[in-house]
LOPA-135206 format. One record per residue: residue in one letter; chain; x, y, z of N, C-alpha, C in turn. Coordinates in nm, 4 decimals. Atoms other than C-alpha are relative to their C-alpha. Example, Ala and Ser with C-alpha at 12.3 -4.5 7.8 and 13.67 -1.06 7.14 Angstrom:
// residues 2
 nupa drenvo      nc1      nc2      nc3     cac1     cac2     cac3      cc1      cc2      cc3
    a      A   0.0890  -0.1190   0.0000   1.2300  -0.4500   0.7800   0.0900   0.1200   0.0000
    s      A  -0.0820  -0.1190  -0.0060   1.3670  -0.1060   0.7140  -0.0770   0.1090   0.0730
// end
This chain:
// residues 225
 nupa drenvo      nc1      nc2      nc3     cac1     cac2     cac3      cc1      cc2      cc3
    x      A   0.0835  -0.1211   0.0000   0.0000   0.0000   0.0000   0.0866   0.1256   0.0000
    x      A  -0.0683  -0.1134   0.0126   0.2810   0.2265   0.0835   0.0725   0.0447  -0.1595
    x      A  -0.0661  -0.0576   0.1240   0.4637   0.1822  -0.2230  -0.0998   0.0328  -0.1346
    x      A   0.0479  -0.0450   0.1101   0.1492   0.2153  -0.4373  -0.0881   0.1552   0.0250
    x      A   0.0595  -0.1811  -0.0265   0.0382   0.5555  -0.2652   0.1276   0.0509  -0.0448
    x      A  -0.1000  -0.0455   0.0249   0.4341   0.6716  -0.3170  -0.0329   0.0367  -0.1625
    x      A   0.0278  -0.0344   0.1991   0.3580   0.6116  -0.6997  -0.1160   0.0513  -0.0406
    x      A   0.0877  -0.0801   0.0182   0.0784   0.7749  -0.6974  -0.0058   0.1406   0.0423
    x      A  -0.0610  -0.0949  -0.0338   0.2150   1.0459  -0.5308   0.0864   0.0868  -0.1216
    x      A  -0.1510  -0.0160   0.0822   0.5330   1.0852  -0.7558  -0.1346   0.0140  -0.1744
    x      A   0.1075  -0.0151   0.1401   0.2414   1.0545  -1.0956  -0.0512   0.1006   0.0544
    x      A   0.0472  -0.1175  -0.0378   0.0515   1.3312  -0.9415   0.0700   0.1119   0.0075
    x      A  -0.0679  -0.0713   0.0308   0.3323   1.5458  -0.9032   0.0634   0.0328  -0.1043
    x      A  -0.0974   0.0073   0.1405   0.4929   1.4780  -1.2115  -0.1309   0.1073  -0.0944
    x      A   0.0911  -0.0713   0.1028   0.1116   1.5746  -1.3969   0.0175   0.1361   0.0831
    x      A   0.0120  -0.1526  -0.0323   0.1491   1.8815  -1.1846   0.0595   0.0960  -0.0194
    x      A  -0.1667  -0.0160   0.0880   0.4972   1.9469  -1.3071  -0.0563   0.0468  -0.1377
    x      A   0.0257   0.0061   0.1580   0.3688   1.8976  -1.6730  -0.1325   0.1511   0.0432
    x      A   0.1180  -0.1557  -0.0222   0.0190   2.1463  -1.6215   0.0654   0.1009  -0.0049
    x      A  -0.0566  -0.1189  -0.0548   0.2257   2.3794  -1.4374   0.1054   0.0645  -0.1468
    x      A  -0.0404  -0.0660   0.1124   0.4615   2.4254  -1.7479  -0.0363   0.0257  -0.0937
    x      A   0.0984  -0.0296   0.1552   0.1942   2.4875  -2.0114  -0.0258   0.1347   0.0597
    x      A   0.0527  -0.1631   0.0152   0.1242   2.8330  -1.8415  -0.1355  -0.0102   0.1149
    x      A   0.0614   0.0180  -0.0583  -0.1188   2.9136  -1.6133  -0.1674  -0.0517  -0.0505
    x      A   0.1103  -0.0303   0.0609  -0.4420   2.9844  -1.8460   0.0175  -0.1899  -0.0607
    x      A   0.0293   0.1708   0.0915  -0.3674   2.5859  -2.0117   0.0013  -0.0986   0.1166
    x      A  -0.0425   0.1058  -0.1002  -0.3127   2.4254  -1.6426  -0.1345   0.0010   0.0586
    x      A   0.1475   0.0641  -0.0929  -0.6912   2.4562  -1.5322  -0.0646  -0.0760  -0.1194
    x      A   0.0590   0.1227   0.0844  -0.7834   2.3068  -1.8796   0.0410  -0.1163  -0.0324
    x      A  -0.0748   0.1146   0.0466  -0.5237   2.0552  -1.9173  -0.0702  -0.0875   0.1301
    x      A   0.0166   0.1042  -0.1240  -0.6136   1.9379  -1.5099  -0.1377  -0.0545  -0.0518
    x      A   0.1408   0.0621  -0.0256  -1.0312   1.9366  -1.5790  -0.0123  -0.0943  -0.1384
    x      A   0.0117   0.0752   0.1255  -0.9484   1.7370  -1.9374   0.0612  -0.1033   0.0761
    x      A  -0.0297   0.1283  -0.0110  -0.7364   1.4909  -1.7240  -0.0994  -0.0669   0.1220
    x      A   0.0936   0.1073  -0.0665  -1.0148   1.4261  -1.5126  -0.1151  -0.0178  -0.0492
    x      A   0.1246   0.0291   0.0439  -1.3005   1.3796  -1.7562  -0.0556   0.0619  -0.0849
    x      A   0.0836  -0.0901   0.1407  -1.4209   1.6672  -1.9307   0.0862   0.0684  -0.0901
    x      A  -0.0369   0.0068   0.0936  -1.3420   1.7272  -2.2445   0.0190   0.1694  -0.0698
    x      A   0.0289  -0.0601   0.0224  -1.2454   2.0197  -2.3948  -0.1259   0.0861  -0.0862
    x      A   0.1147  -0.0336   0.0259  -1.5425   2.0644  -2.6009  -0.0995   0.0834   0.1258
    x      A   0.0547  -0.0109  -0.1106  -1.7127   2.0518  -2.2739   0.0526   0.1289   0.0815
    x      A  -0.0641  -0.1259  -0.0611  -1.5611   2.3340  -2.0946  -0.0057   0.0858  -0.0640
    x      A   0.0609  -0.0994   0.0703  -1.5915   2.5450  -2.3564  -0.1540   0.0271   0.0031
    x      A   0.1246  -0.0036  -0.0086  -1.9729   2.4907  -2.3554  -0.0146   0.0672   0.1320
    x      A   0.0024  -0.0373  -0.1733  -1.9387   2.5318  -1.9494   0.0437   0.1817  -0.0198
    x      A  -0.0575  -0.1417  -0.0133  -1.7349   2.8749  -2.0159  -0.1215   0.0822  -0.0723
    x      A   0.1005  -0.0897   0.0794  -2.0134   3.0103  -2.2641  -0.1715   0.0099   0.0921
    x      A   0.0718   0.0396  -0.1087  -2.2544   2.8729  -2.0043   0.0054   0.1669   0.1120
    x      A  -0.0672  -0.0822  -0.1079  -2.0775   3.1146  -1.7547  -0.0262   0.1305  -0.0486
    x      A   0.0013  -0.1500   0.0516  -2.0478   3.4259  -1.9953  -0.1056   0.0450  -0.0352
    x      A   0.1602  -0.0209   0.0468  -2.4142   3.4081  -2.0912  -0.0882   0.0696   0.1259
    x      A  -0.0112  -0.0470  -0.1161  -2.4742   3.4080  -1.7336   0.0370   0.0993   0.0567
    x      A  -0.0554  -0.1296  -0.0419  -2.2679   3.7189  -1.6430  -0.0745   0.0946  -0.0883
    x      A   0.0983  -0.1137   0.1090  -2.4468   3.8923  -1.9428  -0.1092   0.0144   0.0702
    x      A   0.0980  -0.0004  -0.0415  -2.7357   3.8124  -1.8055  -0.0559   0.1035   0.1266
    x      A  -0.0015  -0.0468  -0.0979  -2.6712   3.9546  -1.4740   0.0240   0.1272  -0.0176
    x      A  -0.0596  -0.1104   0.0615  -2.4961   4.2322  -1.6040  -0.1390   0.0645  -0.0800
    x      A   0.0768  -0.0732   0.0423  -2.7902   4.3560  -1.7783  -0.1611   0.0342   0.0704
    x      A   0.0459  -0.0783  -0.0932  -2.9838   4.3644  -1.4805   0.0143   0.0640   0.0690
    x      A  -0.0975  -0.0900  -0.0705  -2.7416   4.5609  -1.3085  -0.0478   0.1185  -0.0498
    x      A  -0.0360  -0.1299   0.0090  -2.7409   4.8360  -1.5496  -0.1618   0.0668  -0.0098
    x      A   0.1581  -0.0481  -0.0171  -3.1366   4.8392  -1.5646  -0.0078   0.0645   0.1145
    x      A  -0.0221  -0.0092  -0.1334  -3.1005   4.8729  -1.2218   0.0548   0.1347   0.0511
    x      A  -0.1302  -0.0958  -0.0500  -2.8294   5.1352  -1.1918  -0.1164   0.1252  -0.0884
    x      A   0.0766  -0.0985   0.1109  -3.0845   5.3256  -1.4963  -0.0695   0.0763   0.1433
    x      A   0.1112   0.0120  -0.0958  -3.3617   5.3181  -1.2431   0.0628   0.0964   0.0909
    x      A  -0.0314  -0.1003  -0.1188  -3.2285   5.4894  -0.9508   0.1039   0.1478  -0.0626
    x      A   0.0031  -0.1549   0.0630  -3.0740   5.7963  -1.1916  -0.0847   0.0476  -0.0669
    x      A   0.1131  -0.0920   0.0753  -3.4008   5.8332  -1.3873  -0.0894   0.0457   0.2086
    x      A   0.0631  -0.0851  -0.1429  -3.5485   5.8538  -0.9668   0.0348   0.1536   0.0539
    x      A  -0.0784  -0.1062  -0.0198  -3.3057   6.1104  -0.9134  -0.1096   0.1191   0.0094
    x      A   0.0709  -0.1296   0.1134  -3.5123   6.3679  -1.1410  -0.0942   0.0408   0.1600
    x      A   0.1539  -0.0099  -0.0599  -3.7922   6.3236  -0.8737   0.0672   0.0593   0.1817
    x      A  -0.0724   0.0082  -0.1439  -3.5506   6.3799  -0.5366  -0.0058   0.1327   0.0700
    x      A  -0.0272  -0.1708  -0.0316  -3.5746   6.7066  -0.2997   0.1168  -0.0103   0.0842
    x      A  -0.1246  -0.0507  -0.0793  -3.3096   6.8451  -0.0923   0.0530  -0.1020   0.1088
    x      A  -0.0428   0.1222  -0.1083  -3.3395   6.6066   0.1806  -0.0097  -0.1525  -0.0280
    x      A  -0.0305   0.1827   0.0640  -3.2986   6.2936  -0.0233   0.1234   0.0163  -0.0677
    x      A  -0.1264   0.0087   0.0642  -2.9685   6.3757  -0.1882   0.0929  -0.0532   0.0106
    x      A  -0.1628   0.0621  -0.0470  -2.7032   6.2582   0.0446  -0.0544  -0.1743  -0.0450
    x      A   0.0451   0.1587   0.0140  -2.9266   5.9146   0.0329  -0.0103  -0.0536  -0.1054
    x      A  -0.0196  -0.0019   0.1539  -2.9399   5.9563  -0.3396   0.0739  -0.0452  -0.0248
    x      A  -0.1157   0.0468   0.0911  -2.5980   5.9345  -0.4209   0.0367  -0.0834   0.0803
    x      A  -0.0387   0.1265  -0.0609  -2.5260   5.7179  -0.1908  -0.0458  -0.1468  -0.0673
    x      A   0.0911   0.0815   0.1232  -2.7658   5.5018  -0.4102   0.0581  -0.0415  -0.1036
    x      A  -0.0095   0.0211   0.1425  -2.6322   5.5664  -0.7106   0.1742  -0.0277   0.0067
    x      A  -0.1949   0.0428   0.0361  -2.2279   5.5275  -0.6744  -0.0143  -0.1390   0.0462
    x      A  -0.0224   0.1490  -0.0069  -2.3544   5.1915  -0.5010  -0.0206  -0.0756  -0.1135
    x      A   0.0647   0.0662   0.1148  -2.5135   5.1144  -0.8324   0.0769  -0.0156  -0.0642
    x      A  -0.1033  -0.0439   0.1273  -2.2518   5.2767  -1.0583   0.1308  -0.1311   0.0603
    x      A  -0.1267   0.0693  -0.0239  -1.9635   5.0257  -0.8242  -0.0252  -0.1509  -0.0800
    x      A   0.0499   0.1211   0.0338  -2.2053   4.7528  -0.8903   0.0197  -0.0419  -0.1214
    x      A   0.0393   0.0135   0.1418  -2.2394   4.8041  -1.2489   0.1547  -0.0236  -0.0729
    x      A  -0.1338   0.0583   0.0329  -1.8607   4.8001  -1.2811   0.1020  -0.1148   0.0599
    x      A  -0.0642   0.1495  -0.0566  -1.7902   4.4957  -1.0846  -0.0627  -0.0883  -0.0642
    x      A   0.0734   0.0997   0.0659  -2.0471   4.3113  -1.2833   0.0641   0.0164  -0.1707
    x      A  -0.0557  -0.0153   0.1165  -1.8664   4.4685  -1.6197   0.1330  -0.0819   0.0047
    x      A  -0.1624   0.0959  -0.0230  -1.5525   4.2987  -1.5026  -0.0175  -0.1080   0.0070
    x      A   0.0017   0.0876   0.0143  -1.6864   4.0196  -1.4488  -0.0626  -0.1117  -0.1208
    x      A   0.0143   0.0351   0.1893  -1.8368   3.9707  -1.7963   0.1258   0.0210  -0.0517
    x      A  -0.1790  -0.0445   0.0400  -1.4820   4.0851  -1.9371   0.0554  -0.1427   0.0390
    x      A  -0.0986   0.0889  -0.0156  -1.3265   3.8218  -1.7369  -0.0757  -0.1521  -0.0813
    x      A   0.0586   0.1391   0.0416  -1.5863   3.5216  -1.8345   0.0079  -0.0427  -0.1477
    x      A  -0.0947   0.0101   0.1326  -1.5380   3.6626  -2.1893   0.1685  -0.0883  -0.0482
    x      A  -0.1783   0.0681   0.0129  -1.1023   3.6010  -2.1913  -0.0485  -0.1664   0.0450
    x      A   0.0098   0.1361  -0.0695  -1.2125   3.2629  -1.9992  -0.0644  -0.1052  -0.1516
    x      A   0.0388   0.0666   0.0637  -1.4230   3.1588  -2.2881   0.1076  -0.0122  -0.1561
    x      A  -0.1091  -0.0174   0.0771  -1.1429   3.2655  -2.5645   0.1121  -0.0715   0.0435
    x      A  -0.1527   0.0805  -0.0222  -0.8501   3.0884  -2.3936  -0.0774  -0.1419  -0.0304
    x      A   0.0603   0.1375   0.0884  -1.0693   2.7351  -2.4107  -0.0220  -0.0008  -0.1322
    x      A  -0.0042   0.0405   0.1324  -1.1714   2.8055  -2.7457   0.0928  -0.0017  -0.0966
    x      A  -0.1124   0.0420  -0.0029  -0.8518   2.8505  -2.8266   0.0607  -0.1233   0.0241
    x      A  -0.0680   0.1269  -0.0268  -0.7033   2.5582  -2.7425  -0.0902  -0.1373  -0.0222
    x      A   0.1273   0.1253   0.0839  -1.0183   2.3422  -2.8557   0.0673   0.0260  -0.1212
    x      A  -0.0036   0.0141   0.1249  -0.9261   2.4749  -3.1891   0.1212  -0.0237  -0.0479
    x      A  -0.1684   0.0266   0.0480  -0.5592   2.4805  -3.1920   0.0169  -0.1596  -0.0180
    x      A   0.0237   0.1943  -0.0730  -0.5946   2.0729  -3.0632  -0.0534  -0.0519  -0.1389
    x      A   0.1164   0.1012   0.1557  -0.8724   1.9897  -3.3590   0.0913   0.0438  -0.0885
    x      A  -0.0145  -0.0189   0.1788  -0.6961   2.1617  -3.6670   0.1507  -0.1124   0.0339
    x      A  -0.0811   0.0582   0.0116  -0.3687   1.9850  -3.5290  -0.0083  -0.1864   0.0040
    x      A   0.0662   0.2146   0.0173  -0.5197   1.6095  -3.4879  -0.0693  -0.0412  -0.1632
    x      A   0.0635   0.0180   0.1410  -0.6462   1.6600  -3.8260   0.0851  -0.0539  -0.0899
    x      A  -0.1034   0.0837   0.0805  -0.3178   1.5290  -3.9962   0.0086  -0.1571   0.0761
    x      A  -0.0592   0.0918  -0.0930  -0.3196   1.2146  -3.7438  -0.0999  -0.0821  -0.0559
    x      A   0.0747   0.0970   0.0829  -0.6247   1.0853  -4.0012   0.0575  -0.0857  -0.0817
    x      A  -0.0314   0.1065   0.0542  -0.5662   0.7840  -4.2094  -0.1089   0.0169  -0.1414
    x      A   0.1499  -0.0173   0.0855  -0.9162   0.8045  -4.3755  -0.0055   0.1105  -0.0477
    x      A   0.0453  -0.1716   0.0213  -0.9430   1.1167  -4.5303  -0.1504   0.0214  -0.0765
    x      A   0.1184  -0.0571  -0.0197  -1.3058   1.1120  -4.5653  -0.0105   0.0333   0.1247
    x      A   0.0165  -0.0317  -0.1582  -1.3045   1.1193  -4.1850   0.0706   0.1277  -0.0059
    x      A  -0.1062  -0.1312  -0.0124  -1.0029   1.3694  -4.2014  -0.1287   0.1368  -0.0771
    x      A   0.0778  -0.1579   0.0557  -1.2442   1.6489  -4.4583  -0.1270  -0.0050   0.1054
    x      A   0.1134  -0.0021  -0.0775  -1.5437   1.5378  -4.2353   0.0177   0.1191   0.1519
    x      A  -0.0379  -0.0564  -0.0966  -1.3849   1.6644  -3.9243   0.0489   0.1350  -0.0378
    x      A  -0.0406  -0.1996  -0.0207  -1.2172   1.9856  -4.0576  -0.1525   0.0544  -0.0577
    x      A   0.1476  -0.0629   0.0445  -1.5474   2.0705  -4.2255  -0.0935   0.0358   0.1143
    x      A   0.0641  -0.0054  -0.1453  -1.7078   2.0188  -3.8631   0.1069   0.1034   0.0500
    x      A  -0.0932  -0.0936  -0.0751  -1.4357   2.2442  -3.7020  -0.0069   0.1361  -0.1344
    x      A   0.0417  -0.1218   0.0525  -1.4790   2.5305  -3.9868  -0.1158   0.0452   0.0624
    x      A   0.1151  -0.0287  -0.0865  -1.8307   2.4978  -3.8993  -0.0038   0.0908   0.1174
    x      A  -0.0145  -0.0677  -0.1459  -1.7758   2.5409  -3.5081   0.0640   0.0937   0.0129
    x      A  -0.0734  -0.1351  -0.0387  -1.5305   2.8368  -3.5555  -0.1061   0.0986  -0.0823
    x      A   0.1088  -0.1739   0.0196  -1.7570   3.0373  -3.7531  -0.1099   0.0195   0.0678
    x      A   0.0708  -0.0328  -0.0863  -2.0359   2.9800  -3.5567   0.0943   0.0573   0.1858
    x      A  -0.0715  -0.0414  -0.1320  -1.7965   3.0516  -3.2467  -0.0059   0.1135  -0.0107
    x      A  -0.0440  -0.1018   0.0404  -1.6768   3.3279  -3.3997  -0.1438   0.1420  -0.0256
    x      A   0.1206  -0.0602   0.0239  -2.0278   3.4746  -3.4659  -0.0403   0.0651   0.1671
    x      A   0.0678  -0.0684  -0.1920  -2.1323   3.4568  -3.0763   0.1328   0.0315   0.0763
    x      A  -0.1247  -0.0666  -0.0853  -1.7511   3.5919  -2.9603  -0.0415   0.1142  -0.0593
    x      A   0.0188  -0.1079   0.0503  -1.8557   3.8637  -3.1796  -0.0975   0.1000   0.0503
    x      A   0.1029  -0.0736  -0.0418  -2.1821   3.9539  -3.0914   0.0330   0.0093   0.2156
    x      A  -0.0667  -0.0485  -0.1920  -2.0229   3.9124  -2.6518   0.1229   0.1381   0.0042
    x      A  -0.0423  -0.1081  -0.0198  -1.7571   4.1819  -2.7611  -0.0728   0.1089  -0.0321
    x      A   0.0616  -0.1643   0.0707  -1.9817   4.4271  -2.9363  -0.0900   0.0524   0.1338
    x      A   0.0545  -0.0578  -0.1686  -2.1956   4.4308  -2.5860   0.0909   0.0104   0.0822
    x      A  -0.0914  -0.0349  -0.0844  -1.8842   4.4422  -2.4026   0.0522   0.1448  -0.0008
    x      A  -0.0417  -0.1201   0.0173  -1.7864   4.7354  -2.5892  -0.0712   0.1192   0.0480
    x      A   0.0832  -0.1057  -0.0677  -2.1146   4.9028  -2.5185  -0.0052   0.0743   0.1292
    x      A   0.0461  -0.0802  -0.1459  -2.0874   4.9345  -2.1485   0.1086   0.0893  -0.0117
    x      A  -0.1479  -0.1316  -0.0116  -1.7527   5.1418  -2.1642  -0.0567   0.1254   0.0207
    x      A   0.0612  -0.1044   0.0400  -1.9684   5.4514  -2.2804  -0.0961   0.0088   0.1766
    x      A   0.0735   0.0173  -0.1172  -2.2328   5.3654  -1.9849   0.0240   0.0343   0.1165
    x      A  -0.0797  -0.0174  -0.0997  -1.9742   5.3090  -1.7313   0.0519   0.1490   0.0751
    x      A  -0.0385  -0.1162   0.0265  -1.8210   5.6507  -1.8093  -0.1205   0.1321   0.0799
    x      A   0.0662  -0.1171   0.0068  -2.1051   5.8322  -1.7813  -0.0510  -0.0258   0.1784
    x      A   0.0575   0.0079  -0.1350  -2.2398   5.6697  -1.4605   0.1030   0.0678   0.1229
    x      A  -0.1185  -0.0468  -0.1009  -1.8721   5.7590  -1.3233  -0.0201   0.1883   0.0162
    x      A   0.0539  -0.1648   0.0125  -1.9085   6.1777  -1.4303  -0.0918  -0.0350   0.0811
    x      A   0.1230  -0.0977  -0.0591  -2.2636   6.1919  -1.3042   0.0060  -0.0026   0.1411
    x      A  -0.0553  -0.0004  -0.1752  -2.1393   6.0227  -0.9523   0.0991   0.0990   0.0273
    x      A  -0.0762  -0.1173  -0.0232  -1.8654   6.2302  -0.9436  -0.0459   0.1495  -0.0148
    x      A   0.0713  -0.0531  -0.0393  -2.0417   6.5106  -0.9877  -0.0735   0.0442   0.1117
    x      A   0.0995  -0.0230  -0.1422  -2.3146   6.4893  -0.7649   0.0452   0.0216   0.1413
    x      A  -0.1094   0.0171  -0.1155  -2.0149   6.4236  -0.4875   0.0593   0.1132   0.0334
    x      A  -0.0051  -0.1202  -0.0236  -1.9499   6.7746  -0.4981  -0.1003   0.1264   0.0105
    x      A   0.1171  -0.1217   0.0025  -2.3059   6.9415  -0.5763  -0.0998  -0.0999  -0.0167
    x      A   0.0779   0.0280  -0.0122  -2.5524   6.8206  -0.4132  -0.1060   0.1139   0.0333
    x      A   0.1435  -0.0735  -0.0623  -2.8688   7.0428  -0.4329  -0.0476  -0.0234  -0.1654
    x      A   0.0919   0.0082   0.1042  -3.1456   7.1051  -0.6819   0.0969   0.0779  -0.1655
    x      A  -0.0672  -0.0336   0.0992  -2.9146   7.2810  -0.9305   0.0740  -0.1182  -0.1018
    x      A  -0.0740   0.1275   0.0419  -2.6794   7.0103  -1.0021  -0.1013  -0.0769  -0.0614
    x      A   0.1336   0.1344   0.0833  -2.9909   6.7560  -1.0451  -0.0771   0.0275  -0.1470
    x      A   0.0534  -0.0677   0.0696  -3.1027   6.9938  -1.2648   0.1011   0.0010  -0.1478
    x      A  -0.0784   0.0127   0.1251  -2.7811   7.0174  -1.5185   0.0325  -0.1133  -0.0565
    x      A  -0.0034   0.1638   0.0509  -2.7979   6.6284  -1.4927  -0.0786  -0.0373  -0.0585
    x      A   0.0888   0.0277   0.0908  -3.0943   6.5809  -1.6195  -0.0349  -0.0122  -0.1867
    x      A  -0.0417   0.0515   0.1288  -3.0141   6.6179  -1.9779   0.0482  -0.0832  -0.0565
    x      A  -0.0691   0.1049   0.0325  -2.7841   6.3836  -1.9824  -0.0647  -0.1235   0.0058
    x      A   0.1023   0.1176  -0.0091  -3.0456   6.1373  -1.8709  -0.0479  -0.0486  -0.1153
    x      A   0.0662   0.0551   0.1392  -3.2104   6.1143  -2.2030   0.0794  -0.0800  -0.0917
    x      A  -0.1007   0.0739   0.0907  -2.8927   6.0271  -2.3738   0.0811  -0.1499   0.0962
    x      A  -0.0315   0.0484  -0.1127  -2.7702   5.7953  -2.0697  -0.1472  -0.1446  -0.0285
    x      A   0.0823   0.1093   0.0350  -3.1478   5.5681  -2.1235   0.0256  -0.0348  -0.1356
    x      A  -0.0722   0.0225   0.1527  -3.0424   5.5902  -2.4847   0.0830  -0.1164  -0.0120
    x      A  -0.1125   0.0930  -0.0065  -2.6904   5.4144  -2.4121  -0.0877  -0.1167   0.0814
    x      A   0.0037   0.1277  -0.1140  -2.8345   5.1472  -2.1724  -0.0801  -0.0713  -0.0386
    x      A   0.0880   0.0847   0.1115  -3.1310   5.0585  -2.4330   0.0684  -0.0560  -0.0977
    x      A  -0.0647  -0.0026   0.1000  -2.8607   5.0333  -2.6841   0.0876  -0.1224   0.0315
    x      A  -0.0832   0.1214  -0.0417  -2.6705   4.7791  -2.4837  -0.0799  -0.0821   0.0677
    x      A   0.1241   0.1262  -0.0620  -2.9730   4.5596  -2.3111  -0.0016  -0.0696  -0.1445
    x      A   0.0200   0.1179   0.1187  -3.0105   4.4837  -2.6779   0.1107  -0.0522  -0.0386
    x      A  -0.1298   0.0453   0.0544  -2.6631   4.4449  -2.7629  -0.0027  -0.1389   0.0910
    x      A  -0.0005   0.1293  -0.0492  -2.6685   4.1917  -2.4715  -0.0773  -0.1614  -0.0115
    x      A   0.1090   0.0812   0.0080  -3.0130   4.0452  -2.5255   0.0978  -0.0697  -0.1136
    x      A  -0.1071   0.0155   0.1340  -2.8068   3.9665  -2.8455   0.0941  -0.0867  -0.0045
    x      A  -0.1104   0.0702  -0.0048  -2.5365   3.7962  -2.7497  -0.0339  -0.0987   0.0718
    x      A   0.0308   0.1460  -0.0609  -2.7203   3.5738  -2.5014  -0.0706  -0.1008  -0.0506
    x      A   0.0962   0.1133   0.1522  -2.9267   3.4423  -2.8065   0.0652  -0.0491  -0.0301
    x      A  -0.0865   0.0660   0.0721  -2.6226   3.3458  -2.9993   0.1072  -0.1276   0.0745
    x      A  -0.0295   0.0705  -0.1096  -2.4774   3.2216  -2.6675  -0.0879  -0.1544   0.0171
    x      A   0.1332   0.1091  -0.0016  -2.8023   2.9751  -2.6269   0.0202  -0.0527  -0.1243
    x      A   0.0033   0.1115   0.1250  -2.7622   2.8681  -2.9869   0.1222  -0.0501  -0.0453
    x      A  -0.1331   0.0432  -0.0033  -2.3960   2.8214  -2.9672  -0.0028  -0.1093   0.0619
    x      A  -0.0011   0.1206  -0.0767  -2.4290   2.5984  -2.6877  -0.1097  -0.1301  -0.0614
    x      A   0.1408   0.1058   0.0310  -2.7746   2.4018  -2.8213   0.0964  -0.0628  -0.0979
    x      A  -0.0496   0.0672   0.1092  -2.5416   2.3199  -3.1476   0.1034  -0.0583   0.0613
    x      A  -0.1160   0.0948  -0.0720  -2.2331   2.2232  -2.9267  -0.0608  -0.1230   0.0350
    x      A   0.0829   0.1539  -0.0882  -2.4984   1.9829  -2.7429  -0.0442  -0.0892  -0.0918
    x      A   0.0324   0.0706   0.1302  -2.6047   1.8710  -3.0702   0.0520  -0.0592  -0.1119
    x      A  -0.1083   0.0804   0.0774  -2.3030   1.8019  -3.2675   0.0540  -0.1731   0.0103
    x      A  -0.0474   0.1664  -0.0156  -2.1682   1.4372  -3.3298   0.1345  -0.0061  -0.0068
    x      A  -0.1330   0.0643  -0.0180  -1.8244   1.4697  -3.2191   0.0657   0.0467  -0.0821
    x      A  -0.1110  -0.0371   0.0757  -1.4971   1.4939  -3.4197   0.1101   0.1165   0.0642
    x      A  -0.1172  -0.0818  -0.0410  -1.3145   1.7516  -3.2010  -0.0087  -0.0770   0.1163
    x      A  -0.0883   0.0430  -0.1273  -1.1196   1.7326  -2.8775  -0.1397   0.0111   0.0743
// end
């Protein structure tokens, strides 16, 4: 028993050895591929994840809308409680932007390395009907990939503008609080529901392509990693 825990020991370290020198970003996919799931799979899981953060993320900024269109309506003795309101919203809205951002890169490093893996196993055919079958399936999956990475940056890009503005109007208010101030903000409001309609759809958007990305992953017959 001792000497077959030792070697199991000494194999465990060794794969940890190996992981560890692929980099950090290839050592959580190389470990969850050597225990079962497949890269395919993890990619699905990561788009899973980023669909999810969209999701959330675009109740955030509804959210964050909401309590600066209230604003308009606020008197003197609701102000301090106001912004207090709204920079919690505006922190919110950029901790939830980061964390779309990050689930994004998360889903790009797997698909990455799904695709690098498939186009390179593609010479290791014998059959080359199997061999065109499979790259034909992997064109496939990158342009549809490529379709819903597209439509997750173009809503990523949107909040930037959003972000921005929620930062000014907090900042702002953090120095002039009375009816004046609320008053030169208010313009900006119109253009401000503008941006945040402009990116609910951008998101709505991307979590469609997300959902049909994954339904076709679940639906494919194989041929990649």
């Amino acid at each position: 028993m001792t000497s077959l825990y030792r070697h199991l020991t000494l194999l465990l370290l060794g794969l940890l050895f190996t992981f560890n020198s692929l980099g950090c970003a290839s050592t959580g996919i190389a470990v969850k591929e050597f225990f079962g799931q497949a890269k395919r799979e993890q990619l699905v899981d990561r788009v899973q994840d980023a669909r999810d953060e969209q999701t959330e993320a675009k109740e955030q900024f509804e959210s964050a809308l909401a309590e600066f269109l209230a604003l308009t309506g606020a008197d003197g003795g609701e102000l301090e409680a106001m912004y207090e309101r709204l920079k919690d919203e505006a922190d919110a809205s950029e901790k939830q932007a980061e964390d779309v951002r990050k689930r994004i890169r998360d889903v790009e490093r797997v698909a990455d390395a799904l695709f690098a893996e498939w186009a390179g196993e593609l010479e290791e055919y014998a059959n080359q009907d199997m061999r065109r079958a499979s790259e034909r399936q992997l064109s496939e999956t990158r342009m549809r990939y490529n379709e819903m990475l597209t439509a997750m940056k173009r809503a990523e890009a949107k909040m930037e503008p959003v972000l921005a503005a929620f930062n000014d109007q907090v900042l702002f208010l953090k120095h002039n609080l009375n009816a004046r101030a609320i008053a030169s903000l208010e313009s900006n409001f119109a253009k401000l529901e503008t941006d945040i309609e402009t990116l609910v759809s951008e998101m709505e958007q991307s979590i469609r392509e997300a959902n049909a990305f994954i339904e076709e992953m679940g639906t494919a017959d194989g041929g990649g990693p």
